[in-house]
C-alpha positions in Angstrom: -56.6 41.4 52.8 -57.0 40.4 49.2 -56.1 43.8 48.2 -52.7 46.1 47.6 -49.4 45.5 49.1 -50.5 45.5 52.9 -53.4 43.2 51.9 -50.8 41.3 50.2 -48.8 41.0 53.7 -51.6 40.1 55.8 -53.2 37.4 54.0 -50.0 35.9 53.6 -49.0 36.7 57.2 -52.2 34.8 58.7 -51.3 31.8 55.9 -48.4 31.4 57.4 -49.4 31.8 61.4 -52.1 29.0 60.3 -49.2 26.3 60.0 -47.4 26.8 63.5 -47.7 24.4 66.5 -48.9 27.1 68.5 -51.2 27.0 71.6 -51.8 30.9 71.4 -55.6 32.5 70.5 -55.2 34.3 67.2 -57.5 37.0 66.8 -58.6 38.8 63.8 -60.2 42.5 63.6 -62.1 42.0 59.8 -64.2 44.4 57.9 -67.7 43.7 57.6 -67.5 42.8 53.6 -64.7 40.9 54.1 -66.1 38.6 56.7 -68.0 35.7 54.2 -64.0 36.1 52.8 -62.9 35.0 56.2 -63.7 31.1 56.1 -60.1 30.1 54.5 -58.7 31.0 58.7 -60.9 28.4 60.5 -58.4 28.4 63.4 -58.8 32.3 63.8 -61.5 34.3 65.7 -62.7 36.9 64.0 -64.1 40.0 65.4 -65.8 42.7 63.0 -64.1 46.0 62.3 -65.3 48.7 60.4 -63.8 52.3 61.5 -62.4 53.9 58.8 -58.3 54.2 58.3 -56.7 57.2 60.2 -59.7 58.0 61.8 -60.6 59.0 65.7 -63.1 56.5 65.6 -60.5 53.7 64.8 -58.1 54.7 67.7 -61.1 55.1 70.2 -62.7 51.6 69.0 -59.7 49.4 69.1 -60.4 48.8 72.6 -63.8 47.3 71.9 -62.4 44.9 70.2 -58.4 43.9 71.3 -57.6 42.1 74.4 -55.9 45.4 76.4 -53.3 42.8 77.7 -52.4 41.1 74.8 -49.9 41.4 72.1 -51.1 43.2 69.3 -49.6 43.0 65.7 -50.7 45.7 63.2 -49.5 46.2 59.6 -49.5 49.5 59.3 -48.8 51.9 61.7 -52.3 53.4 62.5 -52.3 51.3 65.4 -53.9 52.1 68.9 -52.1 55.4 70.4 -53.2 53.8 74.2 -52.9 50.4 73.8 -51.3 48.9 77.2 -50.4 45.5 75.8 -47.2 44.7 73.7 -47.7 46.3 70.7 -45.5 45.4 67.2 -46.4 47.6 64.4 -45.1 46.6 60.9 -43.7 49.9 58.8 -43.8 49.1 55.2 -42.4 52.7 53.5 -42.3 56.0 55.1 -43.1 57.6 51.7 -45.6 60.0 53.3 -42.7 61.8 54.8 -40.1 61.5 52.7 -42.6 62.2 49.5 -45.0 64.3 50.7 -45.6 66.3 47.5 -47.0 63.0 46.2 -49.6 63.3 49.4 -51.8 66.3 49.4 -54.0 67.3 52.1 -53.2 69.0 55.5 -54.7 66.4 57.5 -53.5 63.4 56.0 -49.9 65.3 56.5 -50.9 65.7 59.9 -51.6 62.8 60.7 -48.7 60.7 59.0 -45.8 63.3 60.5 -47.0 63.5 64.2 -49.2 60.6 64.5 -46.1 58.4 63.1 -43.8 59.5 65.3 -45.9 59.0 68.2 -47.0 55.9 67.2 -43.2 54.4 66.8 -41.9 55.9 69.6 -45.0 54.3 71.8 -44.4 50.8 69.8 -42.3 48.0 71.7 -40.7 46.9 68.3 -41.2 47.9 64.4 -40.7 45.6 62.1 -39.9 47.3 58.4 -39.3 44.9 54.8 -36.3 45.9 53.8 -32.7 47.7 55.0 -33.7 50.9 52.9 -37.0 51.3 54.8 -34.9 50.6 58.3 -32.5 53.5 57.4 -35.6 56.0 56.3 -37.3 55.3 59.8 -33.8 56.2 61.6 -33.3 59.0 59.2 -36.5 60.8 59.9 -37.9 59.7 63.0 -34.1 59.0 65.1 -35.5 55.3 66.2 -33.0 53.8 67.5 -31.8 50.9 65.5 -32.0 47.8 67.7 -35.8 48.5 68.1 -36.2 47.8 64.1 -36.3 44.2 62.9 -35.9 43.5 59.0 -37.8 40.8 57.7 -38.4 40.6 54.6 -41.4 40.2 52.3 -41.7 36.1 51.4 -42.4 34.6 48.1 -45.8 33.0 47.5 -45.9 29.6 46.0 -47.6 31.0 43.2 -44.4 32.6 41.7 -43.1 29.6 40.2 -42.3 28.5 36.1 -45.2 28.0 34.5 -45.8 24.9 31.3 -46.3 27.3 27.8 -49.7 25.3 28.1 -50.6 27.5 30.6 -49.0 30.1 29.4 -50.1 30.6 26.2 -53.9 31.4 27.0 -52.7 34.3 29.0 -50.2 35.8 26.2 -53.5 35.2 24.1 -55.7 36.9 26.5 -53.9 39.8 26.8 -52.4 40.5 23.3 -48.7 40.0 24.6 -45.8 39.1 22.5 -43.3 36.4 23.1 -40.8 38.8 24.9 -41.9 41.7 26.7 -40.4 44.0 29.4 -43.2 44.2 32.7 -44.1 46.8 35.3 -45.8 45.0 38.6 -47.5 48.1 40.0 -50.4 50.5 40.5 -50.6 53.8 38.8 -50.0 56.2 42.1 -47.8 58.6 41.7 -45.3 58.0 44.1 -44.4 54.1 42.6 -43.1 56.4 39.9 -44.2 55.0 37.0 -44.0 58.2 35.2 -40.3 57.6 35.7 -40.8 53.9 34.3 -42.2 55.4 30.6 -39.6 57.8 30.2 -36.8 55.6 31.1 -37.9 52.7 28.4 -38.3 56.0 26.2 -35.1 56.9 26.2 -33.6 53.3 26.5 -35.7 52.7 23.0 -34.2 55.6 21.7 -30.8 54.0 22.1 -31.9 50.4 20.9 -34.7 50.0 18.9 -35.1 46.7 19.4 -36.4 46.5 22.7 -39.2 44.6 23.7 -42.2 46.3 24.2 -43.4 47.9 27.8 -46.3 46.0 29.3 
């Protein structure tokens, strides 16, 4: 958590889980560095995690940690292959499929065309963030439809108006003029933000008087 778009989700996830009325034992599979993190989800246990991502250690070592009968919730879907419990992965894209020329390597193709199939298939339910996403897993990977919940990304409370008192020092900060068009974003390929320079390109070559790309 605390980084990218899945870290995003899952800090926000376990925010969230920290306000129900709930007698159920949360526990937390956290990477060594991000333990001393930890201490703003008293109410969790946390259980340290280090295998790397898409590795054989990480679908051998799950069991070390994860209660085999439990429910298990991961965010991505490099979740346990074997896992007996009630498992609910959450499927953010399938761009790894569907854009594979922006994903080089045999083994990282391997893993996210066979491995993902297998891995939704095994899954009790899938949860995706949006109807696009939905339609891509039941284009590629024929899921059937009832087993795919939507729910969407929320909104943090920190996406909210803002006084030009606290405003201003940021505009300052950063050089920014008054009006400005903005890309949210990291530079990977596959967010396309090639696609977002040329497009204000050739919408500036139409009207000159566009803001400025930030």
């Amino acid at each position: 958590f605390g980084n990218s778009g899945i870290g995003t989700y899952i800090e926000n996830l376990i925010l969230q889980y920290q306000q129900l009325e709930s007698d159920l034992d949360f526990k937390l599979l956290v990477r060594k560095d991000l333990i001393s993190k930890s201490d703003q989800f008293p109410d969790f246990h946390l259980k340290e995690y280090n295998e790397k991502i898409y590795s054989l250690m990480e679908q051998i070592k799950w069991m070390t940690r994860v209660d085999p009968f439990g429910f298990l919730h991961v965010p991505h879907y490099n979740a346990p292959f074997f896992y007996p419990g009630k498992l609910v992965i959450t499927v953010h894209d399938v761009c790894h499929i569907a854009m594979r020329q922006f994903f080089p390597g045999i083994l990282k193709r391997m893993y996210s065309s066979l491995f993902f199939k297998r891995i939704l298939v095994r899954a009790d339910h899938i949860i995706t963030v949006s109807e696009f996403s939905k339609s891509e897993i039941i284009k590629y990977f024929k899921i059937h439809p009832e087993k795919i919940a939507v729910i969407y990304n929320g909104v943090s409370p920190l996406f909210k108006p803002v006084s030009q008192s606290n405003s201003e020092p940021v505009l300052k900060h950063y050089k920014l003029p008054g009006e400005f068009i903005l890309y949210l974003g990291n530079l990977k390929l596959h967010k396309n933000f090639k696609g977002v320079v040329e497009s204000y390109k050739e919408a500036c070559e139409a009207d000159s008087h566009l803001p400025p790309l930030v």
